[in-house]
PDB file of N, CA, C and O in Angstrom:
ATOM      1  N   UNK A   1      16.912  -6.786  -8.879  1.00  0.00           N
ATOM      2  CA  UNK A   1      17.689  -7.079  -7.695  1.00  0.00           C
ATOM      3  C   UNK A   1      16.770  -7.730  -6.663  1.00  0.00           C
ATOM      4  O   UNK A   1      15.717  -7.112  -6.506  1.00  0.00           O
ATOM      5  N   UNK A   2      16.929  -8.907  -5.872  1.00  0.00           N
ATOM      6  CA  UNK A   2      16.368  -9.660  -5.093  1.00  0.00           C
ATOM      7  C   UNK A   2      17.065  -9.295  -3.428  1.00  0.00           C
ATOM      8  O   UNK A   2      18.294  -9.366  -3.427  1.00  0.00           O
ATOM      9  N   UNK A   3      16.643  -9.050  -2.520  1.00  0.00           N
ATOM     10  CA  UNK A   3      17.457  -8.735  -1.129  1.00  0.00           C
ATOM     11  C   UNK A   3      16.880  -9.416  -0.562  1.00  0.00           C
ATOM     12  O   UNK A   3      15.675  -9.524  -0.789  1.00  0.00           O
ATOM     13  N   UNK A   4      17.420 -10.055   0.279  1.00  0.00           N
ATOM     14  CA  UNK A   4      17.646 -10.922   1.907  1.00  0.00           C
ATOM     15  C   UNK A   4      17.620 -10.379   2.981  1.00  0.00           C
ATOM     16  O   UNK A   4      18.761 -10.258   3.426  1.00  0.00           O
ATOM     17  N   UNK A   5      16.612  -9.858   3.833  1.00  0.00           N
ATOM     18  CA  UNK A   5      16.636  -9.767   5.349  1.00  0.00           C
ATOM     19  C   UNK A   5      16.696 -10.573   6.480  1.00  0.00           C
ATOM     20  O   UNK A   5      16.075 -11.635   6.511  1.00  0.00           O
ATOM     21  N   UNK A   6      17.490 -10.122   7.575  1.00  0.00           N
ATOM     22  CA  UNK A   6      17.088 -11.050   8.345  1.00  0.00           C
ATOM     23  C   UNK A   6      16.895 -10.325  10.012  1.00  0.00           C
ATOM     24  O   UNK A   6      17.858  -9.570  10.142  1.00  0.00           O
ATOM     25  N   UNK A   7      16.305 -10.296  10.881  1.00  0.00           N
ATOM     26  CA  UNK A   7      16.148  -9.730  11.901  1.00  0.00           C
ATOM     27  C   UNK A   7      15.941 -10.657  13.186  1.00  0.00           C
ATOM     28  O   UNK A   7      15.653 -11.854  13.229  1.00  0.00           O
ATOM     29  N   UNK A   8      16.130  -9.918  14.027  1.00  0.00           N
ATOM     30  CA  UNK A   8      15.723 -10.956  15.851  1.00  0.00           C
ATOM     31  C   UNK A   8      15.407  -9.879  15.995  1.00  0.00           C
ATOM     32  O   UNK A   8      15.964  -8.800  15.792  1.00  0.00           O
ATOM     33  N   UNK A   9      13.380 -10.508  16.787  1.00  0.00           N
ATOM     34  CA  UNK A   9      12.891  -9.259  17.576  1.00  0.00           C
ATOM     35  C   UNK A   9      13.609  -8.923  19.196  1.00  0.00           C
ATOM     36  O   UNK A   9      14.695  -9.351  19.586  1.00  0.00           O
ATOM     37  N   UNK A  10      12.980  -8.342  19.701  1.00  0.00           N
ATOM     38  CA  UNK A  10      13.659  -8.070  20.998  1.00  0.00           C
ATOM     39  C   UNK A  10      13.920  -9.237  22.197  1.00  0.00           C
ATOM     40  O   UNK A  10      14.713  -9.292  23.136  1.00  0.00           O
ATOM     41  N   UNK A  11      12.532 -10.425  21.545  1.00  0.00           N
ATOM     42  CA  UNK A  11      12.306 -11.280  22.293  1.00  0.00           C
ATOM     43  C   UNK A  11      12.014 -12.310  21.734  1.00  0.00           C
ATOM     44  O   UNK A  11      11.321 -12.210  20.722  1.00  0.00           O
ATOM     45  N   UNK A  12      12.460 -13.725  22.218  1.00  0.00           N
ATOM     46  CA  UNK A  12      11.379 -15.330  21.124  1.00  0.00           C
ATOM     47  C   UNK A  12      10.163 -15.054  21.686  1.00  0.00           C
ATOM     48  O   UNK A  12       9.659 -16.177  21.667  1.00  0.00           O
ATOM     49  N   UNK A  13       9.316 -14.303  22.192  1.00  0.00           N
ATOM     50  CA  UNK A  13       8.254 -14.539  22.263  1.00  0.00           C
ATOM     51  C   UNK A  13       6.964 -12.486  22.079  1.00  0.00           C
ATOM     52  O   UNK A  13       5.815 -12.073  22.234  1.00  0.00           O
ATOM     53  N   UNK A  14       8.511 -11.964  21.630  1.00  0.00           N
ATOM     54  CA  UNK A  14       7.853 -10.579  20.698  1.00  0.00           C
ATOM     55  C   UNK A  14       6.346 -10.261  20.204  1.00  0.00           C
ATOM     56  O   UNK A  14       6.047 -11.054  19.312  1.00  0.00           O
ATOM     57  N   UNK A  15       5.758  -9.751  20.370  1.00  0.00           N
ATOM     58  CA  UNK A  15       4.318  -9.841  20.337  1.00  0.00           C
ATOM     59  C   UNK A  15       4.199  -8.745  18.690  1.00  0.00           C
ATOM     60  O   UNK A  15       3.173  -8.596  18.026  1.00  0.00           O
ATOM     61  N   UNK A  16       5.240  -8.280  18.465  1.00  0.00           N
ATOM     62  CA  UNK A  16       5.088  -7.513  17.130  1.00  0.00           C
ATOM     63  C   UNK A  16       6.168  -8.067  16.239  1.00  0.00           C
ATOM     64  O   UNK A  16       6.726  -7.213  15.550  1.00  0.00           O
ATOM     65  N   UNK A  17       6.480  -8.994  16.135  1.00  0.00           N
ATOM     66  CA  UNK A  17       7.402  -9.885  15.118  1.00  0.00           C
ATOM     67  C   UNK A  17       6.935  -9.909  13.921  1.00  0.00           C
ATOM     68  O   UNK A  17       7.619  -9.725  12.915  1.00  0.00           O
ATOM     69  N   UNK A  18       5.314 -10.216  13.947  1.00  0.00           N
ATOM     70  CA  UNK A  18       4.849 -10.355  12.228  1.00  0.00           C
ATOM     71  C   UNK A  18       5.072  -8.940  11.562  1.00  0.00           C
ATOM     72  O   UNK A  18       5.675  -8.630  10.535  1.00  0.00           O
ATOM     73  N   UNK A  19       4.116  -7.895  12.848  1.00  0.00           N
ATOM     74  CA  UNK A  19       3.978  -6.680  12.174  1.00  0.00           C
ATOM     75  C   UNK A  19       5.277  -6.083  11.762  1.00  0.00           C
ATOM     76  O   UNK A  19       5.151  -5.357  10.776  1.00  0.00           O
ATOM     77  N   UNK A  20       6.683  -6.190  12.303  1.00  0.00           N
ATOM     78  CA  UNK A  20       7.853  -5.753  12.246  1.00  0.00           C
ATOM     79  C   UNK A  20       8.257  -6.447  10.674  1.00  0.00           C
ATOM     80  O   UNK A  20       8.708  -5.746   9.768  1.00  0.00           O
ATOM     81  N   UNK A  21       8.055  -7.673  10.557  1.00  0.00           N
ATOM     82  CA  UNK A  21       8.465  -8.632   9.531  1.00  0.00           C
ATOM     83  C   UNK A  21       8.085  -7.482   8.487  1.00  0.00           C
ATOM     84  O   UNK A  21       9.065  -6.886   8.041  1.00  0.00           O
ATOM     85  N   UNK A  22       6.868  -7.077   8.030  1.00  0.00           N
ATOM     86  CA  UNK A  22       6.029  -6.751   7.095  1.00  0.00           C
ATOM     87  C   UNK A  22       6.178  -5.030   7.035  1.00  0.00           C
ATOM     88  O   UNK A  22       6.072  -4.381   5.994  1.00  0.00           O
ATOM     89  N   UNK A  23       6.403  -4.541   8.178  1.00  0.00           N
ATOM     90  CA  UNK A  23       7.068  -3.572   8.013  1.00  0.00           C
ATOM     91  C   UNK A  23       8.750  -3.447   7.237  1.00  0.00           C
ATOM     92  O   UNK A  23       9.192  -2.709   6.357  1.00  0.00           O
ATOM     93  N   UNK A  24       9.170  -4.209   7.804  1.00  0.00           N
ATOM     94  CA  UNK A  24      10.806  -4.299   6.736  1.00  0.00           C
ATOM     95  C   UNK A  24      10.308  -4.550   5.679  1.00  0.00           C
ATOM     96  O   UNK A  24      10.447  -3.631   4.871  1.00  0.00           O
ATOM     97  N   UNK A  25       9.543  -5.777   5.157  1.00  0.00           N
ATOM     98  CA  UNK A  25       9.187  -5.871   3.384  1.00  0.00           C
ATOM     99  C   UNK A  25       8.405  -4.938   2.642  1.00  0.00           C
ATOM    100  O   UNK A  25       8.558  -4.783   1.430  1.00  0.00           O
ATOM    101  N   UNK A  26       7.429  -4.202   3.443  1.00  0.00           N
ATOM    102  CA  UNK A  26       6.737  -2.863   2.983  1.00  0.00           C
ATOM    103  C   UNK A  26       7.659  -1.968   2.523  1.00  0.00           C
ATOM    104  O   UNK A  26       7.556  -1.483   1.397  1.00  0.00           O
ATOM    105  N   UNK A  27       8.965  -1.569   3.616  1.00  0.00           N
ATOM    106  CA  UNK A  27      10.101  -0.560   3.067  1.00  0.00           C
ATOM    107  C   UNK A  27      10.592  -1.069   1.926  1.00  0.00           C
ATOM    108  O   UNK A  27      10.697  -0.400   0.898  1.00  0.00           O
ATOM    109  N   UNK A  28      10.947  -2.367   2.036  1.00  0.00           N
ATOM    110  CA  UNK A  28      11.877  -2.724   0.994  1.00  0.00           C
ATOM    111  C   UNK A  28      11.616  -2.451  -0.370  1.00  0.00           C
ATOM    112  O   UNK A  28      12.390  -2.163  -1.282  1.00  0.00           O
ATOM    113  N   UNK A  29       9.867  -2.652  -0.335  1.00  0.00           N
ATOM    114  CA  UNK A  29       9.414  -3.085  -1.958  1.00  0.00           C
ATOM    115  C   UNK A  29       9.164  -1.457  -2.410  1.00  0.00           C
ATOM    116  O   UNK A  29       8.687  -1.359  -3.541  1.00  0.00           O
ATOM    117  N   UNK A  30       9.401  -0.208  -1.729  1.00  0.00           N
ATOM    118  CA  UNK A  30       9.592   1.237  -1.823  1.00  0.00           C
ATOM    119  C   UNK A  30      11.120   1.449  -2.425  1.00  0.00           C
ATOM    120  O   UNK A  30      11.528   2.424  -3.056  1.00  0.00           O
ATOM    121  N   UNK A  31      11.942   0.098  -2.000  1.00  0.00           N
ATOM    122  CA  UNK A  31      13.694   0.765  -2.766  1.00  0.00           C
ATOM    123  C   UNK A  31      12.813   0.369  -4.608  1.00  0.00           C
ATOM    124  O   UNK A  31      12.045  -0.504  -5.011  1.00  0.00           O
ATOM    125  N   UNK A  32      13.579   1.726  -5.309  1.00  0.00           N
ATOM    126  CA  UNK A  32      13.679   1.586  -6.888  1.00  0.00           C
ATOM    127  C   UNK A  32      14.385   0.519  -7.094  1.00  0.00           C
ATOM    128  O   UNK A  32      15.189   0.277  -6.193  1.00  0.00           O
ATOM    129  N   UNK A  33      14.359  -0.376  -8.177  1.00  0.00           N
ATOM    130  CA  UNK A  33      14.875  -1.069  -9.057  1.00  0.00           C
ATOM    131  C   UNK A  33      14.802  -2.670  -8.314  1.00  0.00           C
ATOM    132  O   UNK A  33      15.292  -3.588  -8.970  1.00  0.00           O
ATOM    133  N   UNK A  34      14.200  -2.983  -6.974  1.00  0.00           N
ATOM    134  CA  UNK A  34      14.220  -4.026  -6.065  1.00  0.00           C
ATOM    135  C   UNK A  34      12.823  -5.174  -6.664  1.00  0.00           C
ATOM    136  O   UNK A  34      11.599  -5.146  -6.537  1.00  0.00           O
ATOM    137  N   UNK A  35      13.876  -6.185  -7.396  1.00  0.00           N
ATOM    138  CA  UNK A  35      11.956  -6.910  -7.518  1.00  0.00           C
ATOM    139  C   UNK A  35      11.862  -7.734  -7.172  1.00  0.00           C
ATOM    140  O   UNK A  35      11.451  -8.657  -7.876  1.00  0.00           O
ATOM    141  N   UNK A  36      12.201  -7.908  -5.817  1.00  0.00           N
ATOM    142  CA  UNK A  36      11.702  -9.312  -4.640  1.00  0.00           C
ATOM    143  C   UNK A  36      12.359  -8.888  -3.421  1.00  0.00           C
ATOM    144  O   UNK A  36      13.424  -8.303  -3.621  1.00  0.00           O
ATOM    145  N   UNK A  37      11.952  -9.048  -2.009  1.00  0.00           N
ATOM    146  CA  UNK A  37      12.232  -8.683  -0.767  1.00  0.00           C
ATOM    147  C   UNK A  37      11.895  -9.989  -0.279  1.00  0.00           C
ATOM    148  O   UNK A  37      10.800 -10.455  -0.594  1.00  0.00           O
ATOM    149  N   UNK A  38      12.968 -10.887   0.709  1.00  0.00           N
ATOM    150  CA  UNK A  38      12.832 -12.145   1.193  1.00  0.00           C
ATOM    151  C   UNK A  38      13.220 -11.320   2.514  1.00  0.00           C
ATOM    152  O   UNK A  38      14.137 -10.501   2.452  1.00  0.00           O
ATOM    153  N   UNK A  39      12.534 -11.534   3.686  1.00  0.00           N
ATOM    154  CA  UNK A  39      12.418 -11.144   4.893  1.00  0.00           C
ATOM    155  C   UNK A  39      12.458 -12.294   5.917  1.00  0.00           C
ATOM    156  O   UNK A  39      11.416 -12.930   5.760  1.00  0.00           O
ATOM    157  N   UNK A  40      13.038 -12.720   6.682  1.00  0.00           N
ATOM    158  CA  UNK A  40      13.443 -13.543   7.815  1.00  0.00           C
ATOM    159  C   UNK A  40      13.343 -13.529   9.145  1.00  0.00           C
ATOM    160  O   UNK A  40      14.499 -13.323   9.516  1.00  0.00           O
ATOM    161  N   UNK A  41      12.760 -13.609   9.955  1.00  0.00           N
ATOM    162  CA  UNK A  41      12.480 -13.496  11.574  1.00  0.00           C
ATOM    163  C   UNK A  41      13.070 -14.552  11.989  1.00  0.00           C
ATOM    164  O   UNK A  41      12.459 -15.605  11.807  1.00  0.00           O
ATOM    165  N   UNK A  42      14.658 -14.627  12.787  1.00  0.00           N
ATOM    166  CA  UNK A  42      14.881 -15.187  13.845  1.00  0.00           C
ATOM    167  C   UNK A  42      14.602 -14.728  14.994  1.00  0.00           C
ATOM    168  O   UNK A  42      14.265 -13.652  15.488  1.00  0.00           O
ATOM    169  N   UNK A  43      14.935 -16.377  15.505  1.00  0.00           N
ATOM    170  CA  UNK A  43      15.032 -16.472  17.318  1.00  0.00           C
ATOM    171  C   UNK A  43      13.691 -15.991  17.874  1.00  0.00           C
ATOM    172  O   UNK A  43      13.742 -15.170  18.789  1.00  0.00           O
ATOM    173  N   UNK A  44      12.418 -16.428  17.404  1.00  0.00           N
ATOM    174  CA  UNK A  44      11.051 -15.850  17.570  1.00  0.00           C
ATOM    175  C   UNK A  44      10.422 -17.170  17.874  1.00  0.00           C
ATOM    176  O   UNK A  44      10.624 -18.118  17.115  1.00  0.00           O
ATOM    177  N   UNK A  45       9.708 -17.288  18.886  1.00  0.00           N
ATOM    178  CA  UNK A  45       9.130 -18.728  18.910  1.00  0.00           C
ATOM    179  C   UNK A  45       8.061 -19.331  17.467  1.00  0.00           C
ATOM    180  O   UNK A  45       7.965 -20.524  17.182  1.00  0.00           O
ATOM    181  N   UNK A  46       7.299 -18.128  16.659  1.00  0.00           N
ATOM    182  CA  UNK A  46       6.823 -18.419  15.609  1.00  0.00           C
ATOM    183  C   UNK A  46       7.622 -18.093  14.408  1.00  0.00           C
ATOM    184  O   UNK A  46       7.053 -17.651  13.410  1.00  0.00           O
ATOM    185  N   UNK A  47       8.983 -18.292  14.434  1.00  0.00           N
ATOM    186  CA  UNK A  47       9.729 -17.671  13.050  1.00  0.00           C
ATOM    187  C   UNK A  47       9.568 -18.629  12.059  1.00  0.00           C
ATOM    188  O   UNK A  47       9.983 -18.353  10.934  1.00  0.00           O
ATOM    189  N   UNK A  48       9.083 -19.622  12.249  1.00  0.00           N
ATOM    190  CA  UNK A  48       8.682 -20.574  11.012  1.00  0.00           C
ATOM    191  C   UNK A  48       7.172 -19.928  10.230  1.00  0.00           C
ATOM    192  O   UNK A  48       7.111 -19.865   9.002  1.00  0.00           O
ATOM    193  N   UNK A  49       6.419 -19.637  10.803  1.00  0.00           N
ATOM    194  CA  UNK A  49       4.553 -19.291  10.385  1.00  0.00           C
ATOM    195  C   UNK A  49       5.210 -17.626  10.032  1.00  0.00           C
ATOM    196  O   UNK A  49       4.831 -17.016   9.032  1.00  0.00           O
ATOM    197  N   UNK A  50       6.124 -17.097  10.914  1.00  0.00           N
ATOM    198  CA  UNK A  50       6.064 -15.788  10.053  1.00  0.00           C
ATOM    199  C   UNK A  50       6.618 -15.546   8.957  1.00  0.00           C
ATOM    200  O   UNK A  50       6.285 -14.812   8.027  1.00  0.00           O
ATOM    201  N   UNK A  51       7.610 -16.300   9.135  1.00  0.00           N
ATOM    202  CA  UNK A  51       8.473 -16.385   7.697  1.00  0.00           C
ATOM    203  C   UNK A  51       7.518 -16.767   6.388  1.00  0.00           C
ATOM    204  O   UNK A  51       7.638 -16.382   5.225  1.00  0.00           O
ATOM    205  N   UNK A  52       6.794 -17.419   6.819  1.00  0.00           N
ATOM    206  CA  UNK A  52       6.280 -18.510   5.769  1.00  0.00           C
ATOM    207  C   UNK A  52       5.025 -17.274   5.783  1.00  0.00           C
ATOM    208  O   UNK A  52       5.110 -16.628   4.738  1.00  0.00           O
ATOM    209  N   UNK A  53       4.193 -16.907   6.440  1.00  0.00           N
ATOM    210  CA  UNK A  53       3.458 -15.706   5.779  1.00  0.00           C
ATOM    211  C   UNK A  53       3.837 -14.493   4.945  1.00  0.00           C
ATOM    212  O   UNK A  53       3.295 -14.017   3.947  1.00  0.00           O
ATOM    213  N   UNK A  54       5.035 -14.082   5.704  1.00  0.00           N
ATOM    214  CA  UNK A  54       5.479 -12.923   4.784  1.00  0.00           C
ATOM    215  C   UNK A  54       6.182 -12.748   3.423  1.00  0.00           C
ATOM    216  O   UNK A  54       6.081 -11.899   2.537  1.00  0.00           O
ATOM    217  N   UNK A  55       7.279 -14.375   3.648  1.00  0.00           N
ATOM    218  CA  UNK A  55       7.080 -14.363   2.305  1.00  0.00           C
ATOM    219  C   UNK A  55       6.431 -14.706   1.210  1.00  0.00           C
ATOM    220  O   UNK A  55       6.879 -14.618   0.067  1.00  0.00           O
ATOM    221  N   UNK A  56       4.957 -15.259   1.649  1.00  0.00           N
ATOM    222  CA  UNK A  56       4.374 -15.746   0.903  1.00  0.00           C
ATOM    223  C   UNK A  56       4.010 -15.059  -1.013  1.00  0.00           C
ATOM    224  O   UNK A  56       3.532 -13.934  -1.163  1.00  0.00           O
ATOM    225  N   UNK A  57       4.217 -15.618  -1.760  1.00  0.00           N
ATOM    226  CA  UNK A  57       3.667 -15.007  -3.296  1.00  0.00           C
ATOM    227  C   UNK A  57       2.172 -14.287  -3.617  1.00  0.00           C
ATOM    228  O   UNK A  57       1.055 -14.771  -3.433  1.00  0.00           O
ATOM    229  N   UNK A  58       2.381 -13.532  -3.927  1.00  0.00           N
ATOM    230  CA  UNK A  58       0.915 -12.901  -3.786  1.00  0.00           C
ATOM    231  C   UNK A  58       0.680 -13.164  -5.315  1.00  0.00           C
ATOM    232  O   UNK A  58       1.381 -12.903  -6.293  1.00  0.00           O
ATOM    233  N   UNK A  59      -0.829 -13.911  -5.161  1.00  0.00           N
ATOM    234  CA  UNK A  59      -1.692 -14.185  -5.927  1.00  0.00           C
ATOM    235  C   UNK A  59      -2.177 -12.991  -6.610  1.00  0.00           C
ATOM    236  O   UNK A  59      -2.790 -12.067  -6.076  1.00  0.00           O
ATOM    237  N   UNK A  60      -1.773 -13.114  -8.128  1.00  0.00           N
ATOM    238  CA  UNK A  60      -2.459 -11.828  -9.434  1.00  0.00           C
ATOM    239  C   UNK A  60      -3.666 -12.305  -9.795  1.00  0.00           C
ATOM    240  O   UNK A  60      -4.349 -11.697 -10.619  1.00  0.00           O
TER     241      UNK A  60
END
């Protein structure tokens, strides 16, 4: 199963947006049977660089 998040921090200019990002995909990859977590930060002045870090593929 693959899931889609998507969130708005409190603010476009949220000073814990990444850490929040990575906190939702940390929980996620804890649900059983889940084998991919795509996580989304709107309305954040960096929601492009966070997006693009968190979901990045991690290198085996």
């Amino acid at each position: 199963m693959v899931v889609k998040v998507e969130f708005v921090p409190s603010s476009p200019f949220c000073p814990i947006a990444f850490k929040l990002a990575m906190d939702v995909k940390n929980a996620a990859a804890k649900v059983v049977g889940l084998k991919k977590a795509l996580v989304y930060c709107r309305g954040h002045m960096m929601e492009q660089q966070i997006n693009e870090m968190v979901n990045k593929e991690q290198q085996k």
